[in-house]
N, C-alpha and C positions, 0 to 999 in steps of 0.2 A: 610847051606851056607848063606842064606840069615837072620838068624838068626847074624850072626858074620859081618855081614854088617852094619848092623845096631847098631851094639855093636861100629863098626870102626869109623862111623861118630861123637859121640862125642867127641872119642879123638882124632881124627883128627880136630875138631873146638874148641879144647882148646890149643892144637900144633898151630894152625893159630894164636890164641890169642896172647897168649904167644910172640911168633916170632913176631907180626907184630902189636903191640900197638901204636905206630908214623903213622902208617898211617889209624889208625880209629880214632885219633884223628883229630875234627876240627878246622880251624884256626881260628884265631879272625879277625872277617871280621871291616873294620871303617862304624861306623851307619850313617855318615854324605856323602860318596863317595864311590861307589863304582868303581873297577881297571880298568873295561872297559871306565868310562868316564874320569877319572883321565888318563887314556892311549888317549882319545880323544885331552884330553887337553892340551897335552906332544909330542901328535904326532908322538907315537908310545907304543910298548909292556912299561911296568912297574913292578916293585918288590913292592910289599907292606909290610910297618911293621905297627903294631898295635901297642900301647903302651896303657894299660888301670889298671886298680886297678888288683892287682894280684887276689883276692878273690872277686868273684862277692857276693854282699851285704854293708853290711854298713862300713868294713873294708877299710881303707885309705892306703893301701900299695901301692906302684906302680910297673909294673914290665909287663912282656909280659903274656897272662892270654889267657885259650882257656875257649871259651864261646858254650854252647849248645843252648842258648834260647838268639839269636842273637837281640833281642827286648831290652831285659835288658841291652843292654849295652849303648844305648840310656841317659841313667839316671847318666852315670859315667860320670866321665872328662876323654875324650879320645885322644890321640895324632896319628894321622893319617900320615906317614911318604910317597910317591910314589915318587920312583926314575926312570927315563931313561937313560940308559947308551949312548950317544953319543961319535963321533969322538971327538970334543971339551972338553970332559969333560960330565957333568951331567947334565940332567934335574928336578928340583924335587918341588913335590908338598907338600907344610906339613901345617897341619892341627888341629890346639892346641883349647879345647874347655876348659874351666876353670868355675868351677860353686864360684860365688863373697858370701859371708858372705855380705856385705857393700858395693851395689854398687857404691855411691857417692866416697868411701873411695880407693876401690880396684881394677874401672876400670881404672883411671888416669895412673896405674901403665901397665898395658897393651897399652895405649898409647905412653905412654914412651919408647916401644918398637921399634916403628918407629925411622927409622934410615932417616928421611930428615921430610921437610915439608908435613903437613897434608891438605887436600881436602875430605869434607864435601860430604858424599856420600849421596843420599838418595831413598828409596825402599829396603835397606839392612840390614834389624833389628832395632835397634835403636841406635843412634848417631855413624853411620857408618862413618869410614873416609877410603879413599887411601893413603897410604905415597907413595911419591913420594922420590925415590931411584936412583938418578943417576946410572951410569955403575961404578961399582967400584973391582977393580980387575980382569978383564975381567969377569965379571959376568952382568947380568941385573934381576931385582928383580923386583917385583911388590906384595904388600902386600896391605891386606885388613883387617881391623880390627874393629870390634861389637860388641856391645852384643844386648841379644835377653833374654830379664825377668831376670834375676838373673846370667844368662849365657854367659861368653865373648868367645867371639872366635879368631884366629888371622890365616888368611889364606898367607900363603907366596908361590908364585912362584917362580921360580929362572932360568934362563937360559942361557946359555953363550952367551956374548955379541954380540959375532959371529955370532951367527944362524940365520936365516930370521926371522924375525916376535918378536923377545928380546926385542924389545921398552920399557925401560923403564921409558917412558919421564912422561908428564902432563897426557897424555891419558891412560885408563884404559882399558887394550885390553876387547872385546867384552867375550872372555873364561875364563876371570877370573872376571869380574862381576856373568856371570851366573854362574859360582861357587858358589862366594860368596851368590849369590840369595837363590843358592840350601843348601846351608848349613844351612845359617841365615832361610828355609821356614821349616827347617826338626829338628831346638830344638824350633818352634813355639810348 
């Protein structure tokens, strides 16, 4: 009896395998945020998506990518998407890191991002600015754009105009500075 026991247990842990490879798979976590604070920042629960090179290594593909050695993915260009579902609509935090070939050449074009006038941030990697994004479309926005050595980053928040605390005037709420802090201190 206890012979055939033992014969049971492997095929029964390749039946497991088999059956349930989605959920030994890990997700791709973002190197720059993790959901707990991005959910502080948002003001509640959050979904995350990862966007990174599909094949970890020197490979330029892009695509959603599950990662074992959550280190390395530090070194890619990663796009970090956290949403909040509200009443009003969504909340959402996203996260675009872009490593420059030329950076005289290739960060201007990441500026050009900003959708209003730029203000000169500073403590937030280098040649940090805030655009300042009026309410447009019942939305209010507040982005933040750097880079940091070779690496530009562009952090957007987004929240419906509605909400308490959507300001998206001249001032830079205190949550998405120290975002941006935490981003621009973690591709130092």
């Amino acid at each position: 009896m206890k012979k055939a026991w033992w014969l049971a247990i492997p095929i029964l842990m390749s039946v497991v395998a088999v059956l349930a490879p989605e959920r030994c798979a890990a997700q791709a976590k973002c190197p720059w945020l993790n959901a707990a604070t991005a959910a502080g920042v948002l003001g509640g629960e959050v979904q995350m998506a990862v966007t990174a090179p599909a094949e970890p290594g020197p490979v330029k593909g892009v695509g959603t990518a599950m990662y074992s050695d959550q280190v390395r993915m530090d070194r890619f260009d990663v796009t970090c998407d956290f949403t909040r579902k509200v009443e009003s609509g969504a909340d959402t935090l996203r996260i675009v890191v872009k490593t420059m070939s030329d950076q005289a050449k290739d960060f201007p074009t990441f500026l050009a991002l900003c959708g209003g006038p730029t203000v000169a941030l500073k403590g937030i990697g280098n040649q940090a600015v805030q655009c300042v994004i009026k309410n447009d479309g019942g939305k209010a926005q507040q982005q933040v754009i750097a880079r940091v050595r070779d690496r530009a980053f562009v952090l957007t928040i987004t929240r419906p105009a509605t909400e308490p605390g959507a300001d998206s005037g001249d001032n830079l709420r205190d949550d998405t500075r120290n975002t941006a802090e935490q981003i621009a201190g973690s591709l130092f």
